[in-house]
C-alpha positions as CSV (number, residue, x, y, z in Angstrom):
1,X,353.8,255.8,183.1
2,X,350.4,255.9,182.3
3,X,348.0,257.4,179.4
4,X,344.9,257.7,177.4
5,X,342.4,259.9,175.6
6,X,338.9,260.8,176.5
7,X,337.4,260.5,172.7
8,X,335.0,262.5,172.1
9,X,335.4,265.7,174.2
10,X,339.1,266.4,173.2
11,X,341.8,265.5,176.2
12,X,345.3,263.7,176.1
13,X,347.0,262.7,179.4
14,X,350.2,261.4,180.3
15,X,351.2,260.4,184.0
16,X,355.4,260.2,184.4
17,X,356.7,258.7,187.2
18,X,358.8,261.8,189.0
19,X,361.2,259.1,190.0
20,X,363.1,259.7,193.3
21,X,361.3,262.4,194.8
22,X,358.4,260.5,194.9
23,X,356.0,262.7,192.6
24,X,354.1,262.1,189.5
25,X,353.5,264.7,186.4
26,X,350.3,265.0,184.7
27,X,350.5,266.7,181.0
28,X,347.5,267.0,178.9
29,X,346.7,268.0,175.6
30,X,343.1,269.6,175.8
31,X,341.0,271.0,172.8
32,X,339.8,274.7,173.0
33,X,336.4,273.4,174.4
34,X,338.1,271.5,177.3
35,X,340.4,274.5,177.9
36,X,337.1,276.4,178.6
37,X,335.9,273.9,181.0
38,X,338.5,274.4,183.0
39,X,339.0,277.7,182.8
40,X,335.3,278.3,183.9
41,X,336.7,276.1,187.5
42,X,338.6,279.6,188.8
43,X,337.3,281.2,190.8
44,X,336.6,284.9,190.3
45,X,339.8,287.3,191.5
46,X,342.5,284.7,190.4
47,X,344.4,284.5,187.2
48,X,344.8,281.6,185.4
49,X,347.7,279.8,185.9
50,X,348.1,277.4,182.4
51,X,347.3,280.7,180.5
């Protein structure tokens, strides 16, 4: 497991090991300015998919 903070512009993270499987799990907490920066990443047509 891994984590940390980007002071300053409002993002959390958190890696967890997925165990078996092999996979890892990203969660973030983002403020309402860094939800807009990603947000403004999709393209046009497709729906959000964290929303």
């Amino acid at each position: 497991m891994a984590r940390g903070k980007f002071a300053g512009v409002g993002m959390d993270f958190t890696y967890l090991a997925g165990g078996a499987i092999g996979s890892c799990f990203e969660l973030m907490r983002l403020s309402d300015e860094m939800k807009a920066i990603f947000d403004a990443l999709i393209p046009d047509g497709f729906a959000n998919p964290w929303r």
